[in-house]
C-alpha positions, 0 to 999 in steps of 0.5 A: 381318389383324393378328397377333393376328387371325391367332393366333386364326385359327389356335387356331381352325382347330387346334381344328377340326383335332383335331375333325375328326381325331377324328371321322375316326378318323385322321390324321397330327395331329403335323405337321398341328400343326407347319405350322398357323401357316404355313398360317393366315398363307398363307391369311389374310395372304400368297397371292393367293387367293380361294374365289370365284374359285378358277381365276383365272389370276393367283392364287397356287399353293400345294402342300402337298408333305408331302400326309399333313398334308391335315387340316391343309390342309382345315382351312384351306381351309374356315375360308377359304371352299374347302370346306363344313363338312358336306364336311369332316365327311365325311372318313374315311367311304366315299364321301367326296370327300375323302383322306387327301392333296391331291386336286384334287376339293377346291376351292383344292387346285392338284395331288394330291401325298402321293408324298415329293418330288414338290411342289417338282418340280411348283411349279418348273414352275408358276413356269417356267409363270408365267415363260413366260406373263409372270404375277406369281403365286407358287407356294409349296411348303410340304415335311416335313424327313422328305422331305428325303431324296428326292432329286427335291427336289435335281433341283428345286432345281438346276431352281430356281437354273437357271431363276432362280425368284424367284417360287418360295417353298419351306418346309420344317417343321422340326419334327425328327421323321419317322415313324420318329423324329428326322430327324438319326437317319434322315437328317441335315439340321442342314446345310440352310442351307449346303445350299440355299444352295449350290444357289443359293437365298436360305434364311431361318429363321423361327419357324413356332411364331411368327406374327410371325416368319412374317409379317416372314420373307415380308415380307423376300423379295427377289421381285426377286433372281433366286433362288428361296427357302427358307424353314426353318420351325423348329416343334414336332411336335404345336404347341399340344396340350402332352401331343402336342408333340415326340412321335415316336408323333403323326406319326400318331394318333388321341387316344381320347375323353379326349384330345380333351376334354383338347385341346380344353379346352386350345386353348378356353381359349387361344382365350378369352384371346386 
């Protein structure tokens, strides 16, 4: 798609993401926001995927690591043709097949993750698997820079560099802010660059806020280098609602009826002049 295809693509699935956040009555809205960009680019621009054959053994594996962002995933997957509308407008109601994490019930969805750190553990095996069985698939792992504190992450990393995982992409959002405030508060990362990069790994920045910046950052992985890759997503918790950006309390919220109307006009009107 072109960028300007894909910048609308994302207005639209972030007005149905507040919709459908809304009607749920919860969901981590702050970083469904911040990685919206980079979920829209992945599906509609960059993996290898397809809602037809969702299976086939040579597609890309995608894991959303941060798995309390789901909503953001969903939203996805069914402006991609993985899931129904009327699935989706069941989230948050007893007996719905969907949770508030990945769940592999939900078509296009790889592994059930929500457990911090465990993602890029599971996309190191998938690209070893890809090594092993001689497949030119993918695996990309999209992190929270809240998550960076668990330290599985850094065993995968080392498991990264060993195993020569060109094949494997990581993203981190970059948005500052975890649950409990800003992450240099809680757990400093300011040094992820030089971090990763003594890991062995081939780190690049990009604007996750910038659907230009996300499309040229992917086009200039060396998938033949020997490295695995890190790709730090600097974006803007609560992206796209102005009264929710950079806002520690939308980690987790639910706009009241007000809100909504108030974001909805927002992104409608964006959409409309786009």
């Amino acid at each position: 798609m072109k960028i300007n295809e894909l910048i609308k693509q994302s207005e639209i699935n972030r007005r149905r993401l507040i919709e459908v956040i809304y009607n749920a009555k919860a969901g981590h809205i702050g970083g469904d926001l911040s990685c919206l960009n980079v979920l829209t680019a992945l599906y509609f621009d960059i993996l290898n995927v397809n809602a037809a054959d969702p299976k086939n053994t040579d597609r890309d594996r995608f894991v959303l690591s941060k798995g309390h962002c789901v909503e953001a995933l969903y939203v996805t997957l069914e402006s991609k043709g993985f899931l129904k509308k009327e699935v989706l407008d069941t989230l948050g109601q007893y007996g719905s097949v969907l949770s508030g994490h990945p769940t592999i019930e939900v078509s296009g969805i790889e592994v059930n993750t929500g457990a911090l750190g465990h993602g890029l553990p599971i996309g190191v095996g998938m690209a070893i698997a890809a090594k092993m069985d001689g497949k030119s698939y993918k695996t990309v792992v999209l992190m929270g820079d809240g998550e960076q504190g668990e330290g599985s992450i850094y065993e995968a990393a080392m498991a990264g560099n060993q195993y020569h995982l060109d094949n494997l992409v990581a993203i981190i959002d970059r948005n500052h802010l975890q649950i409990s405030g800003n992450t240099e508060n809680v757990m400093g990362i300011d040094n992820i660059h030089d971090r990763w990069s003594a890991f062995g790994w081939d780190v690049k920045t990009m604007n996750g806020d910038d659907m230009q910046s996300i499309i040229d950052t992917f086009n200039s992985i060396d998938y033949t280098n020997g490295k695995p890759h890190l790709l730090v997503s600097e974006t803007t918790k609560g992206k796209g609602v102005s009264f929710m950006e950079n806002i520690a309390k939308w980690h987790h919220g639910v706009p009241t009826q007000e809100q909504y109307e108030a974001a909805m006009k927002e992104i409608t009107e964006r959409i409309d002049n786009l």
